[in-house]
C-alpha positions as CSV (number, residue, x, y, z in Angstrom):
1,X,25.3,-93.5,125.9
2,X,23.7,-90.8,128.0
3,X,25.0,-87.4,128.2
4,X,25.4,-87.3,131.7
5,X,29.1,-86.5,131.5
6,X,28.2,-83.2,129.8
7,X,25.1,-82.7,132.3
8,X,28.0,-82.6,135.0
9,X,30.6,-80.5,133.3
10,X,27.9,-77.8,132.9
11,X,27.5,-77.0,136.7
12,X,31.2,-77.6,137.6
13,X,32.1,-74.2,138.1
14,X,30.2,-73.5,141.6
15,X,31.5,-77.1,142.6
16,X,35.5,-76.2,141.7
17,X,34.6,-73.1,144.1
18,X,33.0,-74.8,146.5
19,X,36.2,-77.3,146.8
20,X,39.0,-75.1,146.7
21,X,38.1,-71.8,148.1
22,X,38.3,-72.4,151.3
23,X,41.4,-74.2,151.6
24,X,43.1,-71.8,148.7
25,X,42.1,-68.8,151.6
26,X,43.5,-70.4,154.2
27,X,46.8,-71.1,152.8
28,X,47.1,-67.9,151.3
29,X,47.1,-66.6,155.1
30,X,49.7,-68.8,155.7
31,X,51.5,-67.9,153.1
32,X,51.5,-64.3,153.3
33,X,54.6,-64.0,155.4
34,X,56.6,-65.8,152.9
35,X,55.0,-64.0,149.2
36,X,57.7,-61.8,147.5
37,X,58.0,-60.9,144.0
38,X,55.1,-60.5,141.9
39,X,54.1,-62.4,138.7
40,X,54.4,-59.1,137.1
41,X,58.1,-59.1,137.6
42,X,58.0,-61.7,135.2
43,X,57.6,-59.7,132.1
44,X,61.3,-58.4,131.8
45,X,63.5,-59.3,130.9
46,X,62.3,-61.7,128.4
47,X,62.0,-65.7,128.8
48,X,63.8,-67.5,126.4
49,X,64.1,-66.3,122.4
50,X,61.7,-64.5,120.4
51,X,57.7,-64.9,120.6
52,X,57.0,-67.8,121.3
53,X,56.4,-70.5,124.0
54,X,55.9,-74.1,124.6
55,X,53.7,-75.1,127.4
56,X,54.1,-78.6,128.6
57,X,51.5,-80.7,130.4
58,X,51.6,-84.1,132.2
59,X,48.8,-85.5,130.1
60,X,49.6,-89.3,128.6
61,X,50.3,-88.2,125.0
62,X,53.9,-86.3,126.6
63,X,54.9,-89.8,126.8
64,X,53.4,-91.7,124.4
65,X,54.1,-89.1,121.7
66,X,57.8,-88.8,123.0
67,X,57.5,-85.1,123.2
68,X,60.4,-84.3,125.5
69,X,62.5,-86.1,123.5
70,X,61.6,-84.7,120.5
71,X,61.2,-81.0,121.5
72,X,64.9,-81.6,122.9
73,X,66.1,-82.7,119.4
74,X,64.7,-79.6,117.7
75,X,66.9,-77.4,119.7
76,X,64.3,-75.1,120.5
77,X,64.8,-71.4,121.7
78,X,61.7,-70.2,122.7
79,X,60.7,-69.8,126.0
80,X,59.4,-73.7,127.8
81,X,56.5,-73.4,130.5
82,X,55.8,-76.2,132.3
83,X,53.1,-77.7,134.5
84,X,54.5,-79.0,138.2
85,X,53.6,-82.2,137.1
86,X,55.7,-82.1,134.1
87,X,58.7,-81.3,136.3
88,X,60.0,-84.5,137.2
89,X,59.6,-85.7,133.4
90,X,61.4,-82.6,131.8
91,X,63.9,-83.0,134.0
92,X,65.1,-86.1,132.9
93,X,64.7,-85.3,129.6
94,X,67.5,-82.6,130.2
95,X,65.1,-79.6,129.7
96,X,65.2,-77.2,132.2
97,X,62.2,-75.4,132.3
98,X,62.3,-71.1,132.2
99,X,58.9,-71.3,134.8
100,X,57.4,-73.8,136.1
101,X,53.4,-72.7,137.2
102,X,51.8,-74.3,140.2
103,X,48.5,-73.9,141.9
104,X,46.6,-76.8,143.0
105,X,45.9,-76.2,147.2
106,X,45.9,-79.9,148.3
107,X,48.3,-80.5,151.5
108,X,50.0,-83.3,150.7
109,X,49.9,-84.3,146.8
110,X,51.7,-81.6,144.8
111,X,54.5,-80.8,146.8
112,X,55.9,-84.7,145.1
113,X,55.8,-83.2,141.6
114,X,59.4,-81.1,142.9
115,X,60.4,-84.1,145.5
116,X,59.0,-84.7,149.1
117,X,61.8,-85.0,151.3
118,X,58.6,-86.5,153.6
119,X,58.1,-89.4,151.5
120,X,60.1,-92.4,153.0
121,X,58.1,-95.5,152.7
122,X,54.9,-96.0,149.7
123,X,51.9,-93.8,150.3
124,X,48.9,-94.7,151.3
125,X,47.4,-92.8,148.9
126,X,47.6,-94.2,145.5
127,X,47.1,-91.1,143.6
128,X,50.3,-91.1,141.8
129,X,50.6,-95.0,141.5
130,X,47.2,-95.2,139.5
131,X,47.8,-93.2,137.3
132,X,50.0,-92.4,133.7
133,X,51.0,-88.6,134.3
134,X,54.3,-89.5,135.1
135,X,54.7,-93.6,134.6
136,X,58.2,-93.1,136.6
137,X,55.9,-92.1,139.9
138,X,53.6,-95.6,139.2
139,X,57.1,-97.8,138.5
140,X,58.3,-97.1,141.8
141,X,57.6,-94.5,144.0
142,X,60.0,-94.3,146.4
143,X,63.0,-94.3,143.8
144,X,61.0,-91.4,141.3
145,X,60.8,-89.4,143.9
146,X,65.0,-89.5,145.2
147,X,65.5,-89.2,142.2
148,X,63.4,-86.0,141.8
149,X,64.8,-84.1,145.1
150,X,68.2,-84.6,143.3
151,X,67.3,-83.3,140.0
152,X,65.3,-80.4,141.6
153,X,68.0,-80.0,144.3
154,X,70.6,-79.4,141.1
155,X,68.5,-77.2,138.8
156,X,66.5,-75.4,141.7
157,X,67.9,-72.0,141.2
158,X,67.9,-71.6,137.6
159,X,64.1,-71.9,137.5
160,X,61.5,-69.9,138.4
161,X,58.3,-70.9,140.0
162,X,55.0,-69.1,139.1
163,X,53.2,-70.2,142.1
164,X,49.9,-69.3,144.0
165,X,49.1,-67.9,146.7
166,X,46.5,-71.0,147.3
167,X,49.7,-73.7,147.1
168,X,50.6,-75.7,149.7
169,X,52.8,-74.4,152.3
170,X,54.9,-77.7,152.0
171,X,55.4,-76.7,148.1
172,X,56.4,-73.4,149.0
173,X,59.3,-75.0,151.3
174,X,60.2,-77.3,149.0
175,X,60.8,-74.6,146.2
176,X,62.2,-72.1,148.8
177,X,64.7,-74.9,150.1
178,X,66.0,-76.2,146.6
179,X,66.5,-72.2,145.7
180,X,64.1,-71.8,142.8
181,X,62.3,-68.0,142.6
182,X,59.1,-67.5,143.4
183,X,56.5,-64.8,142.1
184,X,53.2,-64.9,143.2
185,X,49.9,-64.7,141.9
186,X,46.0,-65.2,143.2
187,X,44.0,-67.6,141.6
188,X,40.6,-65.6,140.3
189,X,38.6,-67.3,141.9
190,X,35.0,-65.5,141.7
191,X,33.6,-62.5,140.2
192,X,36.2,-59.4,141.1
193,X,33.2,-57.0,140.9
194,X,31.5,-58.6,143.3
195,X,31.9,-56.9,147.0
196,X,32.0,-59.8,148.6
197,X,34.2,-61.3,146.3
198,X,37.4,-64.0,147.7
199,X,39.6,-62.5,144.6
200,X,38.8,-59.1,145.5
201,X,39.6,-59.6,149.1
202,X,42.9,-61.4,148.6
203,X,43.7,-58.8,146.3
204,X,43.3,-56.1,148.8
205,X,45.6,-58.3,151.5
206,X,48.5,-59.0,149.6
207,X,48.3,-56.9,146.6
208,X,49.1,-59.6,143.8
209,X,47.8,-60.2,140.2
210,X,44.2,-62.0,140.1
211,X,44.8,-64.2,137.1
212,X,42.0,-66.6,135.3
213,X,43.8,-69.5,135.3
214,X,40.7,-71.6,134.0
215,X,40.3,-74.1,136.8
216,X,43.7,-75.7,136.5
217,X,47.1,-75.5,136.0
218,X,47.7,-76.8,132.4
219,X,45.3,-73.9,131.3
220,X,46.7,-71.4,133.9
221,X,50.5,-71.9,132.5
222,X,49.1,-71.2,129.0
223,X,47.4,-67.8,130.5
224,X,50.8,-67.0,131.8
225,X,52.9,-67.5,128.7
226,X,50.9,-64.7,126.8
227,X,49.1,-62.3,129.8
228,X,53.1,-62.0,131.5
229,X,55.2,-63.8,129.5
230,X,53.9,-61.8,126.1
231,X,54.4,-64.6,124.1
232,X,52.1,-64.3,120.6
233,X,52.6,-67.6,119.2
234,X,52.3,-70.8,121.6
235,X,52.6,-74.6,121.4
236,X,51.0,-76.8,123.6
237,X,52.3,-80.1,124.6
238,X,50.6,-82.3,127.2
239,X,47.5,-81.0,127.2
240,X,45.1,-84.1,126.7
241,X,42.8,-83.2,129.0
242,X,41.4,-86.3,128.5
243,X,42.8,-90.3,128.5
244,X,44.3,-92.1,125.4
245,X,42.2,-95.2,124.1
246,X,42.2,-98.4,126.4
247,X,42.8,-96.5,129.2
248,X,41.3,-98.4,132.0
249,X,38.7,-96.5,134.0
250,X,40.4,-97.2,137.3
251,X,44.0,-95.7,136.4
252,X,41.6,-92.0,135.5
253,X,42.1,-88.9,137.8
254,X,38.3,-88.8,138.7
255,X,37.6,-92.6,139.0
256,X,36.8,-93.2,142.7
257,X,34.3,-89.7,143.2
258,X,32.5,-91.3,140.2
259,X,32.2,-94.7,141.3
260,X,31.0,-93.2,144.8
261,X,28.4,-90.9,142.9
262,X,27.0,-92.9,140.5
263,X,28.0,-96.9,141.7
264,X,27.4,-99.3,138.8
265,X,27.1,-96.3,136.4
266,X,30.1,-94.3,136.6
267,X,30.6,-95.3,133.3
268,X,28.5,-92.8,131.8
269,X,29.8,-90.1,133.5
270,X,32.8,-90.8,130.8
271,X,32.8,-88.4,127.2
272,X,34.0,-90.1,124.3
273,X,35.7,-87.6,121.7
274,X,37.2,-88.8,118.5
275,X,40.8,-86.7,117.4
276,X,40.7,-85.9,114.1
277,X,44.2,-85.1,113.9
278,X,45.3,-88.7,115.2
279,X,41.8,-90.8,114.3
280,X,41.6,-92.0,117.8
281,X,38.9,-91.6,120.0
282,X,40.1,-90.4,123.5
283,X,37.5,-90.3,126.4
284,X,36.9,-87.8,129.4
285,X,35.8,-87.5,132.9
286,X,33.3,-84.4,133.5
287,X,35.9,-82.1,134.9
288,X,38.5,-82.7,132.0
289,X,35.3,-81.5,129.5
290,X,34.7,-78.5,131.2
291,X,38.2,-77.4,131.5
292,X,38.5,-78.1,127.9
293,X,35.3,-75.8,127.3
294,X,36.6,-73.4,129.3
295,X,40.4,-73.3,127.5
296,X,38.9,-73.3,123.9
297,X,36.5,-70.1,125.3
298,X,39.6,-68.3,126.7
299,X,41.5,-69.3,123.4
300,X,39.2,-67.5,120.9
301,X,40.1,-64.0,123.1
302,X,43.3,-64.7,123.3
303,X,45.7,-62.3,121.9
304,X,47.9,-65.0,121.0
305,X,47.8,-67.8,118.3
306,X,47.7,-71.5,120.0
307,X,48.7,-74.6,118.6
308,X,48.1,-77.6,120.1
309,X,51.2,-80.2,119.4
310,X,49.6,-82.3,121.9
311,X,49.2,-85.2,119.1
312,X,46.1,-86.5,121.7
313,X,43.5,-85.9,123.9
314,X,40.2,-84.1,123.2
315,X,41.7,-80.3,123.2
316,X,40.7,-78.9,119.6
317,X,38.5,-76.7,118.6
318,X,38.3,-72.7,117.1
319,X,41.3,-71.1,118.4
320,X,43.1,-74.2,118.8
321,X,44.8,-75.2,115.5
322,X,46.7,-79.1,115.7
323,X,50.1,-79.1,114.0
324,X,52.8,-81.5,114.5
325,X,55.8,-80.4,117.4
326,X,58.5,-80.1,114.8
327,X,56.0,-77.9,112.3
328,X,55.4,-75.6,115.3
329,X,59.1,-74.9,116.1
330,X,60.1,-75.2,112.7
331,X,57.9,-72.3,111.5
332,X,60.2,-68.8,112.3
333,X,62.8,-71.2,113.3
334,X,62.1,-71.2,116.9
């Protein structure tokens, strides 16, 4: 196997600028009209018990590890930060989350992680029907998502919403409509020092937080819990960044830009890891690595402790200890 998968992850960091900065900037003007509270304002009063958090993903091991379930059975206190694309999943589990974090800028795709009140026949995009972040989205569409504008509808305003200033204005409707909070943030997404810097000049517009959320969202809620939140001791569920063995190639997040790269040899574009915590070996696309890099960087300056109760995926390193859910929460009796 070649390392070209690594080769790519290496120089992702101009291309992740490259492909949202424009789009981010542009709805961030369109948004301006509409931003409130700060994520600042997030900091008091306090999110759930004590010091701690549990951030939950939408990577494949929240289901096949049961962790909603069981994280409901511990009757955990501690404050619970989810990804959007958790949302629909926690929901049903009967967790409500304390914040929910969003930030991805594409126009049509994220606003279905809190119900698209669009969405009345199957989409011709099969983003959510090819792949395992939430199997209830790949079932059946049409019926996840009813159900999700319900479930949303019912619990919108006793959550809150960290959301970006780069998010779709069709997310910010849907939040704003089913009565969750908002408090805004900019993405960082360039050097602030820079003159002319994007972060610095959204900065100077609307006068929000610049916050590192590492290049997505999973990572991003984890900056959260501990930069506003000021949680010191967190859990991670979801996080694979990665896909669990005998994933096919075609149900990954990345498959048709590398089949349209590299044709016949998109395979190699794929990093195997082996999880000593589980014995598995999981795999990964390019962009997956790198934000995995990145977290484990940001982890080791952290002035928090991280545990990952993931029980998957490739995300372990220095900084990032692996413990078992229930050993997390038990531990201070969170």
């Amino acid at each position: 196997m070649t390392d070209l998968g690594r080769r790519i992850a290496r120089r992702l960091g101009d291309a992740t600028f490259e492909r949202v900065a424009a789009v981010g900037a542009e709805n961030a003007s369109t948004n301006r009209p509409r931003i409130g509270q700060s994520l600042l304002e997030l900091a008091q009063p306090p999110l759930g018990k004590g010091d701690t958090a549990i951030v939950i993903g939408a990577g494949p091991s929240l289901h096949r590890r049961r962790s909603l379930e069981r994280l409901a059975a511990t009757g955990y206190s501690g404050a619970v930060v989810a990804v959007d694309g958790a949302l629909g999943a926690c929901l049903r589990q009967g967790i409500v989350p304390h914040l929910i974090v969003t930030v991805d800028p594409h126009p049509e795709r994220i606003v279905r992680w809190f119900g698209d009140p669009g969405l009345t026949a199957p989409s011709a995009d099969d983003y959510f029907r090819r792949q395992e972040m939430d199997p209830a989205h790949a079932e059946d569409e049409l019926a996840a998502n009813r159900e999700l504008l319900q479930l949303v509808d019912r619990y919108g305003p006793h959550m809150r919403v960290a959301i970006a200033t780069c998010a779709s204005p069709a997310v910010v409707d849907r939040c704003e409509k089913a009565g969750m909070r908002l408090y805004w943030w900019n993405p960082m997404y360039d050097d602030y020092d820079q003159p002319d810097s994007l972060s610095r000049r959204l900065h100077a517009e609307n006068g929000l937080p610049c916050l590192n959320g590492g290049g997505n969202v999973g990572t991003a809620a984890w900056v959260v819990s501990h930069a506003v939140l000021g949680k010191t001791r967190i859990g991670l569920v979801g996080l694979d960044f990665g896909y669990a063995p005998g994933t096919s190639f075609t149900r990954t997040q990345y498959y048709p830009e590398l089949r349209d790269m590299f044709g016949d040899r998109f395979t190699e574009a794929f990093i195997h890891v082996e999880n000593p915590f589980l014995g598995e070996t999981w795999f990964t696309d390019p962009a997956y690595y790198w934000f995995r890099d990145v977290f484990l960087g940001m982890a080791r300056e952290a002035d928090c402790r991280t545990f990952n109760c993931t029980e998957g995926g490739v995300l372990f390193g220095d900084g990032v200890p692996m413990v078992a859910l229930e050993a997390f929460v038990e531990e201070r009796g969170a």
